[in-house]
C-alpha positions in Angstrom: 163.5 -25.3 36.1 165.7 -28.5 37.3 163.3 -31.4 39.2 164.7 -33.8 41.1 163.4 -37.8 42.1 164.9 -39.1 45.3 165.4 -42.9 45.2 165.8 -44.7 48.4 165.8 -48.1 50.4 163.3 -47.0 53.3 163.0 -49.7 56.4 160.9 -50.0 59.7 163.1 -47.1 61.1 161.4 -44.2 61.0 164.6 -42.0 62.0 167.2 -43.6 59.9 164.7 -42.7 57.1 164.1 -39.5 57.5 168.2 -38.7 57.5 168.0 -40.4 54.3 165.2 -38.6 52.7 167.0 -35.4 55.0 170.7 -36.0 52.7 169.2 -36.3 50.1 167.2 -33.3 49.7 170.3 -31.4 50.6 171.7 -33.5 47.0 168.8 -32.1 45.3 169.2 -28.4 46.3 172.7 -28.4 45.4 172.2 -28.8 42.0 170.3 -26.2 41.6 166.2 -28.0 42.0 163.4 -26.3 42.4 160.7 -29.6 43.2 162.3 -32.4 44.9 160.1 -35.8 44.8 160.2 -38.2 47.2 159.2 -42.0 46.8 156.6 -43.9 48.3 156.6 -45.0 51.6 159.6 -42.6 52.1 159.4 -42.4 55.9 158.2 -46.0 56.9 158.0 -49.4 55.4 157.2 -52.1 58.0 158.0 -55.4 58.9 154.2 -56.1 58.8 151.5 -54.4 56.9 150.0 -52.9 59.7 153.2 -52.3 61.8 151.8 -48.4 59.8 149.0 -47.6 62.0 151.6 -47.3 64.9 153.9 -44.4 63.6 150.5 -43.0 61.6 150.4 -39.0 62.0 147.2 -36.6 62.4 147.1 -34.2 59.5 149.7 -31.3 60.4 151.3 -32.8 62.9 154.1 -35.7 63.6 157.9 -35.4 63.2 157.7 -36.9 59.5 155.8 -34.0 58.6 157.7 -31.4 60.8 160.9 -32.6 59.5 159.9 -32.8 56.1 158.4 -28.9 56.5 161.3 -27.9 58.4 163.9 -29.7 55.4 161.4 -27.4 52.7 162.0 -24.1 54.5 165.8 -24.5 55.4 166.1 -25.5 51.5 164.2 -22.9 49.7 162.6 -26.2 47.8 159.2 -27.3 47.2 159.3 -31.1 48.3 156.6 -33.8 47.0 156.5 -36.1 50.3 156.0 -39.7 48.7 153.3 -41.0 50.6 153.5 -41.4 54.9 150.8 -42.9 56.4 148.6 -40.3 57.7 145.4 -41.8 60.4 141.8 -41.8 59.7 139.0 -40.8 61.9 138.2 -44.8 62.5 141.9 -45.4 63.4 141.9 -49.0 61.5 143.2 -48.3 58.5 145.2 -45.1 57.1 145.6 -42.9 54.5 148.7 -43.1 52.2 148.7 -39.3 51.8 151.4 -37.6 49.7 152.0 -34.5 50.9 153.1 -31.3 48.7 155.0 -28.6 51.1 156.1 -25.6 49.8 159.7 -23.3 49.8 158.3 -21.7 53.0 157.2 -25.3 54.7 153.8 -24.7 54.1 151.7 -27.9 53.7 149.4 -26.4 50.1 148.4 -29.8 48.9 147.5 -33.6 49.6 146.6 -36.2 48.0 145.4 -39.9 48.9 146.1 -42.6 46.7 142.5 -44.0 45.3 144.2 -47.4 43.7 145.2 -49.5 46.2 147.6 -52.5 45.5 145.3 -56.0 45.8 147.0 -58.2 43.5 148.7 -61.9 43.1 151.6 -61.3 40.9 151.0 -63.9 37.9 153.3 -66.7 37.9 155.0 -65.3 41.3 153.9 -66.3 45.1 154.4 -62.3 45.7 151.1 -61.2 47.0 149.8 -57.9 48.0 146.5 -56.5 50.0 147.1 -52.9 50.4 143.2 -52.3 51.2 143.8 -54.2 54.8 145.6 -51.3 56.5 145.6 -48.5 53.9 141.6 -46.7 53.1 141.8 -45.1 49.3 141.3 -41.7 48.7 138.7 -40.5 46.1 139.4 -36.8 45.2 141.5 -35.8 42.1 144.6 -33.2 43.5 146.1 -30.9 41.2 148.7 -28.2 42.4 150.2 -25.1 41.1 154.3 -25.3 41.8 157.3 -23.1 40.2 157.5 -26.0 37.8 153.9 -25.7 36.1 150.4 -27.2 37.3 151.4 -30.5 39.0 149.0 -33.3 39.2 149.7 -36.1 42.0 149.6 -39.7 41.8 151.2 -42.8 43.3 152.6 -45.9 42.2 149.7 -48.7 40.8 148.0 -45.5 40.0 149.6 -45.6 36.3 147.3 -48.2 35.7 144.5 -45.9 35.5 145.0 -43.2 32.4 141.3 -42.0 33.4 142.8 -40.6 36.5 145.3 -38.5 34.2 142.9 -37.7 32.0 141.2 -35.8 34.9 144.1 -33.9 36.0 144.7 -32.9 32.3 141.2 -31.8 32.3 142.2 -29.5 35.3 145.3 -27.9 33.9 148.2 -30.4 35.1 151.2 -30.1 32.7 153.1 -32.2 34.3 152.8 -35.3 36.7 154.4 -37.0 39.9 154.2 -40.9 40.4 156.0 -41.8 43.9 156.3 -45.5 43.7 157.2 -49.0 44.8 156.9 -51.0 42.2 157.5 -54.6 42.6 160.6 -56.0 40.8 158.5 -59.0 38.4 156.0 -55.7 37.2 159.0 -53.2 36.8 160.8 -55.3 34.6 157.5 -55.8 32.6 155.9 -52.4 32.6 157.5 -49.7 34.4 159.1 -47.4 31.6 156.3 -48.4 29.0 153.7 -47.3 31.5 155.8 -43.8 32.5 156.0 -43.1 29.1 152.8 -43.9 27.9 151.1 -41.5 30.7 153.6 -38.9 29.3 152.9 -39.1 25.8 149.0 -39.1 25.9 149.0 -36.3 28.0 151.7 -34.0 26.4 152.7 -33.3 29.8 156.2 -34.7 31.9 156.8 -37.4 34.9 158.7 -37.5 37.7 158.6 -41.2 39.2 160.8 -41.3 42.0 161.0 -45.5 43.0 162.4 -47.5 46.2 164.6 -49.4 45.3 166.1 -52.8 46.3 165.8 -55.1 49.9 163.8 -54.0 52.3 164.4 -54.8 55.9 160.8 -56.8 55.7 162.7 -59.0 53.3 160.5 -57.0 50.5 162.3 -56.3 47.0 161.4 -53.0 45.0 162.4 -52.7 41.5 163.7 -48.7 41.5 164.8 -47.2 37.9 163.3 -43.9 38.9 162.9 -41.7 35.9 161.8 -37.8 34.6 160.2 -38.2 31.2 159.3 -35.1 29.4 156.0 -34.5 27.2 156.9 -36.4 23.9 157.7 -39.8 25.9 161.5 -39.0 26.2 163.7 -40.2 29.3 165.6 -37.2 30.3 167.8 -39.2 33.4 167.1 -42.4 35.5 168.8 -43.7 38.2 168.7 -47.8 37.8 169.9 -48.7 41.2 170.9 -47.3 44.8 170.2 -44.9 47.0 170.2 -41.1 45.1 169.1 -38.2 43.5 168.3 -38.0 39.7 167.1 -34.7 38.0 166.4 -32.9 34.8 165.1 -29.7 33.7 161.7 -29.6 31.4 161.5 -27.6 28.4 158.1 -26.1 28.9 158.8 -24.0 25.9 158.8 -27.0 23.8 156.0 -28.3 25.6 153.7 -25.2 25.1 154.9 -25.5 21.5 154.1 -29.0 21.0 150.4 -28.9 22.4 149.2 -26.3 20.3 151.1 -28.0 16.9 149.7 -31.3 18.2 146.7 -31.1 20.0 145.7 -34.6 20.4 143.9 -33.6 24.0 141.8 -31.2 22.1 140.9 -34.0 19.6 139.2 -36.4 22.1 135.9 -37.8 21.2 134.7 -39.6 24.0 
């Protein structure tokens, strides 16, 4: 079945965002997807860090969520909703939630990203402090989808393989990574780190990036990518606004876990 990651340039405007994210689903269920992945911070990236808590939605309701339910039914496709900030019960930090609707607009999964993005970039002046506005999540989500047993993750999450490891451990054959990776760690890591998830986990990615300037003068670094089980780049989209897709063999994948079952050879 054909998967699709949606690359795009979000900005502080909620609206002009979601008729992005809104064309380009309509891309992706033209040729023929069944999943359509969305990047982080899809709907909203602000001019300030905690310009999110003002457009922050309550679980099930908010018109990022209706429109992206709405966009899932009208398309007959399953849509992984990046992340969109969704509020907390203390109303001083959010959740980055990514959202899993299915065909029929039906909210059937979320997940909160647990690693949060608290870094100086070495040898850069690019500093982040994502744990100011954003509270992490704790709980492991895994998924069933037309596509196989999805496990969900977000961007500086592919730092952590033990978090993989766990969503191996309940079924996920293959993964989504929403993103927005900075440029300086995208050049240095971004495919090795894809590919590397991919590989020890026999199981395929769809990282769906935003890409380019940002209207709060931010640069993202893109290249979104599907990789299949055996660490192979099926399509990638370098640069721009688009959709990139690819079908996974799950045949082959089947074939190539029993004939090489490194995840039933762990030790520790």
């Amino acid at each position: 079945m054909t998967v699709a990651a949606l690359q795009m340039t979000s900005s502080d405007d909620v609206a002009a965002n979601l008729a992005t994210a809104s064309r380009l689903l309509h891309e992706a269920a033209a040729v023929g997807a069944r999943v359509a992945v969305l990047p982080e911070n899809f709907a909203f990236m602000g001019l300030r860090d905690r310009d999110k808590l003002t457009v922050a939605e309550r679980e099930g309701d908010g018109p990022i969520q209706q429109t992206i339910a709405t966009l899932a039914r009208q398309l007959d496709l399953w849509v992984v909703a990046g992340t969109m900030p969704i509020a907390t019960a203390d109303g001083a930090r959010v959740a980055a939630a990514c959202l899993v609707f299915d065909a029929a607009g039906r909210a059937v999964a979320r997940y909160d990203k647990i690693h949060l993005f608290d870094v100086d970039l070495p040898g850069e002046t690019e500093s982040h402090r994502e744990s100011r506005y954003i509270a992490p999540g704790s709980a492991v989500r895994v998924v069933d989808t037309p596509v196989g047993r999805l496990g969900l993750a977000v961007c500086y999450d592919i730092r952590f393989p033990e978090l993989f490891r766990r969503m191996s451990d309940s079924g996920a054959t293959w993964f989504t990574l929403p993103s927005a990776f900075t440029v300086p760690t995208g050049r240095a890591h971004w495919e090795t780190l894809l590919r590397a998830r991919a590989i020890e986990n026999l199981a395929c990615i769809v990282a769906p990036g935003q890409w380019g300037r940002h209207s709060n003068g931010r640069d993202t670094y893109g290249d979104s990518l599907l990789v299949d089980h055996w660490g192979r780049v099926l399509a990638r989209l370098p640069s721009g606004e688009g959709v990139v897709h690819a079908r996974f063999d799950h045949d082959a994948q089947a074939e190539a876990r029993r004939s090489f079952p490194a995840l039933a050879h762990r030790r520790l």
